[in-house]
Wavefront OBJ file of the C-alpha trace (Angstrom):
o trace
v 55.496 -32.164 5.720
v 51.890 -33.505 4.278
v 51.287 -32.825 1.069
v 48.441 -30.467 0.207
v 45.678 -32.735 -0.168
v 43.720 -33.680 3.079
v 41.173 -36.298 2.648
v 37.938 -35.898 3.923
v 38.179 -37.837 7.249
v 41.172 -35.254 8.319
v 38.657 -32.422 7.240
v 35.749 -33.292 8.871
v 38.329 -34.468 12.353
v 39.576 -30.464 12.080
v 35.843 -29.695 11.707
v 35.131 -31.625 15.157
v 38.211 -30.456 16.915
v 37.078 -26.860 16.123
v 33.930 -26.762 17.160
v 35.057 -28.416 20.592
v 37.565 -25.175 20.644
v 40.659 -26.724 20.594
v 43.728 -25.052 19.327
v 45.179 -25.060 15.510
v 48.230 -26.799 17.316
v 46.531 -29.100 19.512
v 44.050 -30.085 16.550
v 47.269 -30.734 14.587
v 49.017 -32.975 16.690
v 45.067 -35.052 17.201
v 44.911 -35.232 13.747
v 48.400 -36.183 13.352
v 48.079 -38.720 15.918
v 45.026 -40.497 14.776
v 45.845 -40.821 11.411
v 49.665 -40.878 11.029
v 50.088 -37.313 9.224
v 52.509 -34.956 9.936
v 50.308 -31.586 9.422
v 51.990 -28.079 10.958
v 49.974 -25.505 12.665
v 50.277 -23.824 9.703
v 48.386 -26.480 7.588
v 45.504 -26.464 10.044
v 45.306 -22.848 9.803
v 45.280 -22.704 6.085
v 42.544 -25.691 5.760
v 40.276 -24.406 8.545
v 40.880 -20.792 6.047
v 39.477 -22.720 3.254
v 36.579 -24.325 5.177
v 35.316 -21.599 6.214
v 35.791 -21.801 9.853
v 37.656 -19.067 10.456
v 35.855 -15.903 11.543
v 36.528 -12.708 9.880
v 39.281 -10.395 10.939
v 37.292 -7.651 11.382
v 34.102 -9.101 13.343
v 34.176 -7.313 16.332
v 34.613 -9.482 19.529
v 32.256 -9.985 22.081
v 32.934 -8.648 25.623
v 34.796 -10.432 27.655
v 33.044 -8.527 30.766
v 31.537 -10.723 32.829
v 27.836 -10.400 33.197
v 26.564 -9.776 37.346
v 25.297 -12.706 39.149
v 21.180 -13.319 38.209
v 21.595 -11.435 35.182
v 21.399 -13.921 31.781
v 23.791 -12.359 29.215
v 22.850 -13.357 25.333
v 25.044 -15.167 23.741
v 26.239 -15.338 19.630
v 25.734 -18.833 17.969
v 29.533 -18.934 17.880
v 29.717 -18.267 21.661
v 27.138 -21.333 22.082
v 29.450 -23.715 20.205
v 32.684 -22.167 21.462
v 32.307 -21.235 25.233
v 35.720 -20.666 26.446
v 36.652 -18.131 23.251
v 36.376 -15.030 24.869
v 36.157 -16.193 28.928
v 38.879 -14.349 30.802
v 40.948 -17.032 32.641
v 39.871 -17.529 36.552
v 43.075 -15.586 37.848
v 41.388 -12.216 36.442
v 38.315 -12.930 37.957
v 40.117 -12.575 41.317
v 40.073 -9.308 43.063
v 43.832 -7.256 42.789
v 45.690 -7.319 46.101
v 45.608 -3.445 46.969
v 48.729 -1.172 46.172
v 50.679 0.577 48.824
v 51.541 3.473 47.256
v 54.770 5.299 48.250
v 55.369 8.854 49.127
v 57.741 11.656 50.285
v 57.112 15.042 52.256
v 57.809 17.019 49.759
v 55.564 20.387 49.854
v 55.348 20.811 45.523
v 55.543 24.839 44.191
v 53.116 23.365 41.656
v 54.662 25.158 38.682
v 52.944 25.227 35.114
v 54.632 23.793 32.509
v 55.245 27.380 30.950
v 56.617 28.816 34.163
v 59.342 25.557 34.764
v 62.916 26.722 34.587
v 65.421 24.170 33.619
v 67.059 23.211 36.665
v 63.180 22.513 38.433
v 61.951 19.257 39.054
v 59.536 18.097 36.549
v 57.396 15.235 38.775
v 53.862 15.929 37.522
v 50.588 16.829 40.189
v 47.640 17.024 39.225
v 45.581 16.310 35.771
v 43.972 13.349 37.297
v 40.318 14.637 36.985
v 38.766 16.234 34.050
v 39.943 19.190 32.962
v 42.798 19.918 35.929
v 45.480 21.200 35.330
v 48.974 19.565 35.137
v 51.697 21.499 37.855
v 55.160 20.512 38.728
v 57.093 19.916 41.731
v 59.519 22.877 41.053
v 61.941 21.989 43.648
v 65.888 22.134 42.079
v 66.876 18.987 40.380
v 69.000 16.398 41.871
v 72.228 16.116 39.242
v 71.889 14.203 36.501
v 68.090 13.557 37.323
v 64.979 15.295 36.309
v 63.581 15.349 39.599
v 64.317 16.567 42.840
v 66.140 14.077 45.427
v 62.826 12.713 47.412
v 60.979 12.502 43.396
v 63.837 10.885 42.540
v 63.963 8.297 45.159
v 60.353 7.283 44.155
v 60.949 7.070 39.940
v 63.452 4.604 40.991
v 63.306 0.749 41.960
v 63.882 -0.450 45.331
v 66.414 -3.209 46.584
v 67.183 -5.980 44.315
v 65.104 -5.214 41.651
v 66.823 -2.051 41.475
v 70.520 -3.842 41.245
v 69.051 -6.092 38.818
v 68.068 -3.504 36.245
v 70.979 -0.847 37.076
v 73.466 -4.397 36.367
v 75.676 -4.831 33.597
v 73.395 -6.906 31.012
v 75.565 -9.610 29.530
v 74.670 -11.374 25.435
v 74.749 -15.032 25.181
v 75.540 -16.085 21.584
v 73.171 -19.242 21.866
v 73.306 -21.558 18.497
v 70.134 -22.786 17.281
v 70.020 -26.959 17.061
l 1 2 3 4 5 6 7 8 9 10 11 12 13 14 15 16 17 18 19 20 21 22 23 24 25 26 27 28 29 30 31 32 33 34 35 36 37 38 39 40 41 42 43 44 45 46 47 48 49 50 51 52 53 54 55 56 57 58 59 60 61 62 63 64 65 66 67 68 69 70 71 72 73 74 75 76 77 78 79 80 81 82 83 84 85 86 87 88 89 90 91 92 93 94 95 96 97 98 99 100 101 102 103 104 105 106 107 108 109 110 111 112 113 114 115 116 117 118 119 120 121 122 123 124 125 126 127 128 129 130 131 132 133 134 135 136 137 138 139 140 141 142 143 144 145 146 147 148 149 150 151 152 153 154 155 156 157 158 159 160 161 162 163 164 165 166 167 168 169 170 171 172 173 174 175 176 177
């Protein structure tokens, strides 16, 4: 471990590793490897702390919303010198693969809440929009399950993934080195 004191050409190297956006721990080990130190992440941290260039914990964020194509979106002086702070990564920019959802022919009694007897089945309808109202299947329970046999088929997971988390979970004691 370095001792406390960093001398102003490790300083001013954080300072330039910063403002390029690097991380604490990658702008530890170029430090470390240009001048032969052994700073932590931890001692970047704390000197970046006490030159300032740290943000506040409570500044608010900017967006990380994309702006649409042809429109110019502002940016902060600290977006300007940092551009890929706040960018989502290029994976969430892609468009989700649509969801098949599953379902069961199940004609719901649509029950309130206050009106559900215990041995009903409690899979919710409804209460999607604004002000609707939450029902319940209402169909007899499937023992040991809060739902009725085709709800309960549908709360569970499928095939292996199923097996997998049903499993017996074995502990490893693993020593640390």
């Amino acid at each position: 471990m370095e001792p406390g004191h960093w001398s102003s050409e490790h300083s001013d190297a954080l300072r330039d590793y910063f403002l390029k956006g690097m991380s604490y721990a990658e702008i530890g080990r170029e430090i470390n490897a240009r001048f032969g130190t052994a700073y932590s992440r931890g001692a970047v941290i704390g000197r970046a702390k006490r030159l300032g260039l740290i943000a506040p914990a409570r500044m608010p964020s900017p967006s990380i919303v994309p702006s649409l194509p042809g429109q110019a979106c502002p940016l902060s002086p600290r977006q300007a010198a940092l551009p890929n702070l706040n960018s989502p990564p290029k994976s969430a920019m892609k468009p989700a693969a649509p969801v098949k959802l599953r379902c069961v022919g199940v004609q719901p009694r649509l029950i309130p809440l206050v009106k559900l007897a215990p041995g009903d089945c409690r899979y919710p309808y409804g209460g999607d929009k604004e002000g609707e109202e939450i029902a319940f299947c209402g169909h007899p329970r499937q023992t040991g399950s809060s739902y009725c046999t085709p709800h309960a088929g549908l709360t569970r997971k499928s095939g292996a993934a199923a097996a997998r988390a049903t499993g017996p979970v074995v502990l490893r004691l693993v020593s640390a080195a």
